[in-house]
C-alpha positions, -999 to +999 in steps of 0.1 A: -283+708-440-306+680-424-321+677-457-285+668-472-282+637-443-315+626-446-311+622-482-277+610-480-285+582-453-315+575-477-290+567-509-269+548-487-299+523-475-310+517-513-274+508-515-274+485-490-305+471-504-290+463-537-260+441-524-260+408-516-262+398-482-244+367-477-255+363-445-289+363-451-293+345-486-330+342-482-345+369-466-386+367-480-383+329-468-392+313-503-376+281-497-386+275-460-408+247-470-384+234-496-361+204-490-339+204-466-320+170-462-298+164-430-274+135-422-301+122-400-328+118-429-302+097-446-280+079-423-295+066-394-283+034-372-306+013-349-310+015-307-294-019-310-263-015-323-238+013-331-209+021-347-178+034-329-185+074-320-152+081-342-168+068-376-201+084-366-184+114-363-161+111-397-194+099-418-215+129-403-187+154-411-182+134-451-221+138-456-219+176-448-187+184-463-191+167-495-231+180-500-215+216-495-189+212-521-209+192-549-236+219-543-207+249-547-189+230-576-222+226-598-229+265-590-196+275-601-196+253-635-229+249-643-241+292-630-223+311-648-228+291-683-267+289-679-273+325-666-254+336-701-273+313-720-306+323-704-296+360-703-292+363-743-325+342-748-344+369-730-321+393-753-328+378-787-365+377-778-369+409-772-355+417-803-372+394-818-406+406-807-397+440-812-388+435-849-419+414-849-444+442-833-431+473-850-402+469-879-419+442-898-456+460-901-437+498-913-423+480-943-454+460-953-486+482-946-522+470-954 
């Protein structure tokens, strides 16, 4: 019977393995050197003078806002075409090497 849960809680963790975690979206920390721009690396005012608090505030939350939805727009339009296109490359390749490698020396032997 423990055997049964053990291996049951076991098939449920490889699940959990296997789906996304949008929480997380990089867990192995690949891009943690990458860049990373923030309103302050491109908008910046001098000690001297300052614009009123209220434009600060609608220019900081424009910056963020509109980064966020270029970046989602260009996913959604640009993703899903280039993964196909990429995904049938790798496809025809492999066909292409396997007809290469092993149906193409059968029908011509030396």
């Amino acid at each position: 019977m423990e055997e049964n849960v053990i291996a049951e809680e076991s098939v449920i963790m490889m699940e959990r393995q296997t789906m996304a975690d949008l929480d997380n979206r990089d867990p192995k920390e690949i891009h943690e050197e990458g860049v990373r721009v923030e309103f302050a690396d491109v908008i910046a005012e001098p000690d001297g003078l300052h614009s009123l608090d209220f434009m600060w505030k609608v220019s900081y939350h424009t910056f963020t806002q509109t980064r966020r939805w270029i970046y989602r727009f260009f996913t959604l339009i640009l993703g899903f075409p280039l993964s196909l296109i990429w995904g049938l490359h790798v496809c025809l390749s492999v066909i292409l090497a396997h007809l290469d490698c092993y149906a193409l020396p059968q029908n011509h032997p030396v």
